[in-house]
Structures are given as C-alpha cells and as structure tokens.
C-alpha positions in Angstrom: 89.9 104.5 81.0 88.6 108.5 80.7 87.1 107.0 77.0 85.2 104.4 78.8 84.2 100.8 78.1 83.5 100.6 74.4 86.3 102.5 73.4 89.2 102.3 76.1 89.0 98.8 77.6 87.9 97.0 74.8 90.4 98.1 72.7 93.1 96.8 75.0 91.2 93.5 75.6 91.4 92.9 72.2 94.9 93.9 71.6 95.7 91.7 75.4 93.7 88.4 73.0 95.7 89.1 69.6 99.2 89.4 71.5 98.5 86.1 73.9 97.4 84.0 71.1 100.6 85.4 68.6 103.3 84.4 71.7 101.2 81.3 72.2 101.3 80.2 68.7 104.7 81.1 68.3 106.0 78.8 70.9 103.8 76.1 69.6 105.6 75.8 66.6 108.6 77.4 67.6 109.3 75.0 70.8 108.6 71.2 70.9 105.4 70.5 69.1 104.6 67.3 69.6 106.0 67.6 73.8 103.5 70.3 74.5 101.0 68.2 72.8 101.5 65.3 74.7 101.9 67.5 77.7 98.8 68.9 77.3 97.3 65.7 76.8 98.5 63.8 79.9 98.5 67.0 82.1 94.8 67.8 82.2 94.2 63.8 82.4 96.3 63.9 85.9 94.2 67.1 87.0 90.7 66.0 86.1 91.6 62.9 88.1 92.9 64.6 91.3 90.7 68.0 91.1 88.2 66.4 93.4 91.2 65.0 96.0 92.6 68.1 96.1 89.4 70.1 96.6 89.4 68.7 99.9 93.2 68.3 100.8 94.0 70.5 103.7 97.2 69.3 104.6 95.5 68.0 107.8 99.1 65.8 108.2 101.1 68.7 108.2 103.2 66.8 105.5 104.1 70.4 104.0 103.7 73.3 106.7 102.8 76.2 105.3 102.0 75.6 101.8 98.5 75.4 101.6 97.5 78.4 104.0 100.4 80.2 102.0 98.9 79.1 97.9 95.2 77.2 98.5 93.7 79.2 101.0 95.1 82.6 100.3 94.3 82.4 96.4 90.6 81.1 97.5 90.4 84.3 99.7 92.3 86.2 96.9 89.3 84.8 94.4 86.3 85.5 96.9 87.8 89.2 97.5 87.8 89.8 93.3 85.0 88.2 92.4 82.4 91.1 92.8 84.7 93.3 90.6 84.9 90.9 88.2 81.4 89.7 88.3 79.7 93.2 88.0 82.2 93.8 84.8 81.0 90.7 83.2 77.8 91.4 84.1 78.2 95.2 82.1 79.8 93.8 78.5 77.8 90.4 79.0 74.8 92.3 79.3 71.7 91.4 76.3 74.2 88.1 75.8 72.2 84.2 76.6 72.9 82.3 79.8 74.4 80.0 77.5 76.8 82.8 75.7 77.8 84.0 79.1 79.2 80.4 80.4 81.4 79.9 77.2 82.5 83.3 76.7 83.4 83.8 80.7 84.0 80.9 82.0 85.2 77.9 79.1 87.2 79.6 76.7 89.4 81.3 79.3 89.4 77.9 81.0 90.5 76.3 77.8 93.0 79.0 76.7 94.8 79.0 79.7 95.4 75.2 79.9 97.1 75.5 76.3 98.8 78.4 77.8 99.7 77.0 80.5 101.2 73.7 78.5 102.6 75.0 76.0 105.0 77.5 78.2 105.5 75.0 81.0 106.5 72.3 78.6 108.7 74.5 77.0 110.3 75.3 79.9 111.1 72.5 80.9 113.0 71.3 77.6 115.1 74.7 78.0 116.0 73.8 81.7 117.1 70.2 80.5 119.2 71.1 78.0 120.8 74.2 79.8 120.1 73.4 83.7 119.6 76.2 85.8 119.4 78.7 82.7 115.6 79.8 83.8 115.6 78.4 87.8 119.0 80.6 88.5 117.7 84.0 88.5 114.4 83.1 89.7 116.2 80.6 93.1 119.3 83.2 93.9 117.5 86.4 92.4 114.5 86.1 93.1 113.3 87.7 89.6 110.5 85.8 88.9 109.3 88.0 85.2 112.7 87.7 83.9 112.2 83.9 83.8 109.8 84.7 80.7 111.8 86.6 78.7 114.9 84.3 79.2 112.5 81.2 78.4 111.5 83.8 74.5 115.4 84.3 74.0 116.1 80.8 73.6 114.2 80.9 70.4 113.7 83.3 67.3 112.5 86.8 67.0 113.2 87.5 70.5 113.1 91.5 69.8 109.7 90.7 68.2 108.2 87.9 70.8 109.9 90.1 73.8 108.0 93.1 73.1 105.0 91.9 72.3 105.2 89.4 75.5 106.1 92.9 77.3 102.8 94.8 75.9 100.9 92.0 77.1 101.4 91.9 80.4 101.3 95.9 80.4 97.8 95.9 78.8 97.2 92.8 81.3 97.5 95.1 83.8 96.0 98.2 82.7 93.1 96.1 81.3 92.8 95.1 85.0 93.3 98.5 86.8 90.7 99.7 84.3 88.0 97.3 84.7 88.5 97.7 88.7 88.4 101.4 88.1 85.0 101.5 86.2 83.1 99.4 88.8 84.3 100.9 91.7 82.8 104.0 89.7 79.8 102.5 89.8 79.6 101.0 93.5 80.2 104.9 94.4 78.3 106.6 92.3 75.2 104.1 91.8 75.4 105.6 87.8 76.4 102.6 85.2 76.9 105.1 82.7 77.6 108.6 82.1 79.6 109.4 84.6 82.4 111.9 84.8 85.7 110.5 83.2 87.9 112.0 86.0 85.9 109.7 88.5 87.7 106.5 86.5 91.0 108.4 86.5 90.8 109.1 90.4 90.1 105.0 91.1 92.4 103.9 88.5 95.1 106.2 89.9 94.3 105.6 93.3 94.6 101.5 92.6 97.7 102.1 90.9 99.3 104.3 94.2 98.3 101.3 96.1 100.1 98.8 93.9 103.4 100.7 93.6 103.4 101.0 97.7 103.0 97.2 97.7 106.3 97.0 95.7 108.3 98.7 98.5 106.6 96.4 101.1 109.1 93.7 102.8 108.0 90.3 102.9 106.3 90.9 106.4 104.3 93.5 105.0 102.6 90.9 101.9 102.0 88.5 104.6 100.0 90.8 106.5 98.5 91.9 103.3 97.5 88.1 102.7 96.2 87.5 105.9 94.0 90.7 105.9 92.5 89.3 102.4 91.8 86.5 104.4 90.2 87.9 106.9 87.9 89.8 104.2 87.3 87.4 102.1 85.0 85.1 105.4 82.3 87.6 105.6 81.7 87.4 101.7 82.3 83.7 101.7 78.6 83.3 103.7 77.6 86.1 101.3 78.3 84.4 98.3 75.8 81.5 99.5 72.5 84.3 99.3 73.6 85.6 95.9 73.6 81.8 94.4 70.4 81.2 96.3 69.2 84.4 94.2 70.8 83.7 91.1 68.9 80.5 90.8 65.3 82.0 91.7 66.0 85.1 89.4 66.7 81.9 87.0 63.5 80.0 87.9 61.6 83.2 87.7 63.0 84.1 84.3 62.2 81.1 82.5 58.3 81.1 84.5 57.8 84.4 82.9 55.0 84.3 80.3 56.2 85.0 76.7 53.6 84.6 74.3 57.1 84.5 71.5 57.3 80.9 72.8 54.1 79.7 71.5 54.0 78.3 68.2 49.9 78.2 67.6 48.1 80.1 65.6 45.4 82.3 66.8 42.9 83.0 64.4 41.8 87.1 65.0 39.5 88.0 61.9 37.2 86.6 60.0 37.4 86.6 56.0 34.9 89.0 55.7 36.4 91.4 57.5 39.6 90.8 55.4 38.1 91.0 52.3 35.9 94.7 53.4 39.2 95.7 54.9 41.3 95.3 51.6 38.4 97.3 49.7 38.5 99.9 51.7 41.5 102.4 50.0 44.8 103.4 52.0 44.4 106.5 53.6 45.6 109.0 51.0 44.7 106.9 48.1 41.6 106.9 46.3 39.7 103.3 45.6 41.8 103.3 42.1 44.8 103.5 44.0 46.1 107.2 42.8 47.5 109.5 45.5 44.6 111.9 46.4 46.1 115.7 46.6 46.6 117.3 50.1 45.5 120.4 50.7 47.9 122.9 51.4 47.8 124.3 55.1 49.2 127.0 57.6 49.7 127.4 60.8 47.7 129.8 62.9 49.8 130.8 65.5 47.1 133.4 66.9 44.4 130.4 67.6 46.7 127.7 67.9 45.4 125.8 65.2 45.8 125.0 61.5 44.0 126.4 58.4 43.0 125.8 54.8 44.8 128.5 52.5 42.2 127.9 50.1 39.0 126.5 48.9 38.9 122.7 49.5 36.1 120.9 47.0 35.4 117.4 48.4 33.3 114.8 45.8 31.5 112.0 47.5 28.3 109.6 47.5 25.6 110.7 50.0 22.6 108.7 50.3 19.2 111.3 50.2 16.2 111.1 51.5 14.5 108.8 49.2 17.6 106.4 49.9 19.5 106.6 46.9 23.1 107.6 46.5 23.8 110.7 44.5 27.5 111.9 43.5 27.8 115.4 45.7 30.2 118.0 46.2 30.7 120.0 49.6 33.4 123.0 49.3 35.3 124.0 52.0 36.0 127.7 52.1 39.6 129.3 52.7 40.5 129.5 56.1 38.5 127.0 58.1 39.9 125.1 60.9 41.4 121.7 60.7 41.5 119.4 62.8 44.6 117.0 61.9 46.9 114.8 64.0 49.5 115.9 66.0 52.2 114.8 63.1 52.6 118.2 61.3 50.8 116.8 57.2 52.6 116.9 54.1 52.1 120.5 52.2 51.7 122.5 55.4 53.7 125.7 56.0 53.7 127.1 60.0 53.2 131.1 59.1 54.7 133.6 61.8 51.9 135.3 64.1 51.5 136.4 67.8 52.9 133.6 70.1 
C-alpha cells in the first residue's frame, strides 16, 4: 500500500487473478468435469428464471423467520455501505477506459467468473459430501469452522501442498487487496488529494481497518448482530442518496455525448485554395535556401550585460531588391560584428551564452 496503486495493489490483483483461475482450473479437470458442466448449465438457468421472484420476496409469510433480514437485507445494506469505496476505486484504475470497457471489465467478467467459481466448487462439493457424508458439513455444523471446509474440499484431490497454498495466498491477497483499496480511498475522502499523498497516510487507514477487523474477531455473536444492524441502519440514508447520483450519472452521460467534437465529423472542409498551395510549396523551409541546401547559421553570444544576443562576427546577407526604376538587382547587405539580434525565445543552433554582469 506505502508503493501505491500502480505498483502495490496491482501487483497483488494480478497475482489474486493468476491464483483464482490456477485453483479454478485445477478443479475443473481435477473434479467432475462434465457435473460442473452441467451444473453450471442448469444452475444459472434456475437463477435467471427466479432472479426477478426473488427480487421482491420478503418473506412477507414468515415461512422462514429470520433468514431474509439475517442474508437479503443485511448483504443489500452490506452492498450500499461498500459501494462508494468500491466505486471511487474503479473510478481511479477505470479512469481514460470507454463506458463500454468499464461495464465488462467491472461488472461482466466478475459476474461471469464468479458463476464458474461458484459451480465448479459447489459442484465439487457436493460429489465429495456424497461419497464421504459429513466429510466437509462436520466441521463446519459441530465446529463451526467455516474456511477449513475449503481446504478439506482441495485435500480430496492432488497436489494438495501445491493447491492449499496457493488457495491460502489467495484469500490473503483477497484480503489485503481489499484493506488496500479501502485504505487508498479513504486517503482520498480525507485528504481531497488523488495522488501524491504521503505513504504513511495509506499505512495509518490500512492499519487502522485492519485493528478494526481483528476486534470483530473477538466479538460474540451479539456483538456481529449489532454490527449488522448498525450497517443497516447506515446503509438507509445512502439508499435515497444513491437515487441523485444515478439521476447525475445519466445527465453527466447525456451531456457527454451532446458535447460538440468536431473528431466525429467525417466531411471534409476545404481551407486553401491551390494557389496558395502551390506559392506555399515555393517558398523554401526556413533554414533552407530555394535549392534546398541548409543555409549556414551565424554563430551567436549571449550578452548578459544587455540582455540580448549578438553576432560574433560579420554576417553578409545576398538577396534580390527591386530599385527604383523597378528592376531586381542581386545585392549584398553585411552585418557588422556585434549587432543585436532579435531571435525567438528557443535559444538557435550555433549560439554560445558568454559569462557577463547578471
């Protein structure tokens, strides 16, 4: 986190991705193939068709007290609590990225990922509990050890030393990725600065989040539920927030795509005439002569005295001059050593700055 969000986070996001798709490929092949596969299949089929039932199922029969106040309304709250965190990161790495780039890279591929995920480990589950009942429910029923249910579930196959440490890097960098991110933007909430802030400010939120975690460990039961319902309670007031930031996400849309970009257009607009082409390409480059050799510079120094530039010797120019009588004659003018130049505020090639009074 001190080496920021190119370096420090996106190095552990990308190791996070590598290690999730290794364990996930590995129990592809490793498990039952062609179950998850059909799994997977039938699975999203049943929650496509009930998604928009359960959007509105509230349990209004009391059929199963507790559970959705306990799972649907507290991971809402949860959801509507994390959201600005989450939103102002993706809005820092998306940033320069389409509308279009945004949706799949934020919103469909985790989507995606995490139904295979969520398949292909559920699935295999669910063979290991057939064939050896109560081999992953035991510890998690009686114990109450939830995370070891993952690593019993990797030591029914292969490579467990391997697919064990890698599946316990991931959920470490999981959760440093996570502290991280938190700890940059609440960086930025308090400072107002999106970059170049002082590292130690990260290291103060990150550690402060992680204090807060660890005391959450040592909370009874009664203490997470008060925890829920003050999440809750939170998340209302940002839940009628949330409606005004769509509202202005849509007009800063609207407005962005009314915005005049001459890019766009595709016609031609003719600026010059021919002419002026043609007396513009006989005209020599600056620097050139009209046969196209380089023309020498005069050398030059710097007059620190008068604050100006000066010849350091005799400059001869040769020219046509029309006279009197209207004719052009060939003519030389010389320059003597020292005059004033006036040039550009680019220092010219050939010229020397010479020490004086300042």
């Amino acid at each position: 986190m001190a080496t920021g969000l190119d370096k420090g986070v996106k190095i552990l996001s990308n190791l996070n991705i590598v290690g999730s798709v290794i364990l996930l490929v590995f129990l592809v092949l490793a498990g039952p193939t062609l179950k998850i596969v059909q799994h997977l299949t039938e699975s999203f089929g049943i929650y496509a068709s009930s998604l928009p039932e359960l959007m509105f199922w509230v349990d209004a029969n009391n059929e199963n007290p507790g559970w959705h106040a306990t799972w649907t309304a507290f991971y809402w709250a949860w959801t509507i609590c994390w959201s600005p965190f989450v939103g102002m990161f993706f809005a820092r790495i998306s940033r320069g990225r389409t509308v279009r780039q945004f949706i799949a890279g934020t919103i469909l591929a985790p989507t995606i990922f995490d139904i295979v995920w969520f398949a292909a480990f559920g699935r295999t589950a669910i063979e290991v509990e057939r064939n050896d009942p109560g081999v992953l429910t035991e510890p998690v029923v009686e114990n109450g050890d939830t995370p070891q249910a993952l690593f019993t579930l990797l030591a029914q196959y292969p490579l467990y030393m391997v697919t064990g440490t890698i599946a316990l890097a991931v959920i470490v960098f999981y959760f440093v990725t996570s502290i991280d991110s938190s700890a940059l933007v609440m960086d930025t909430f308090a400072t107002g600065e999106e970059e170049a802030t002082p590292w130690y400010y990260r290291v103060a939120w990150a550690i402060s989040v992680g204090v807060v975690t660890a005391a959450l460990l040592f909370i009874n039961d009664s203490g997470i539920q008060a925890l829920q319902e003050v999440v809750i309670i939170i998340a209302l007031p940002f839940f009628f927030v949330y409606f005004i930031m769509m509202f202005a996400l849509v007009k800063a849309m609207d407005d962005d795509a009314a915005a005049d970009r001459k890019f766009r257009s595709r016609q031609w607009e003719k600026t010059d005439t021919p002419e002026k082409y043609e007396e513009a390409e006989a005209k020599p480059a600056p620097g050139y002569d009209e046969e196209g050799n380089e023309i020498d510079r005069p050398e030059l120094e710097y007059d620190y005295d008068n604050e100006t530039w000066r010849l350091t010797e005799t400059l001869v120019i040769e020219g046509e001059a029309e006279t009197e009588d209207g004719d052009e004659e060939v003519v030389e003018v010389e320059v003597p050593e020292g005059t004033p130049v006036e040039i550009d505020t680019v220092e010219p090639a050939g010229a020397t700055k010479v020490e004086g009074e300042r």
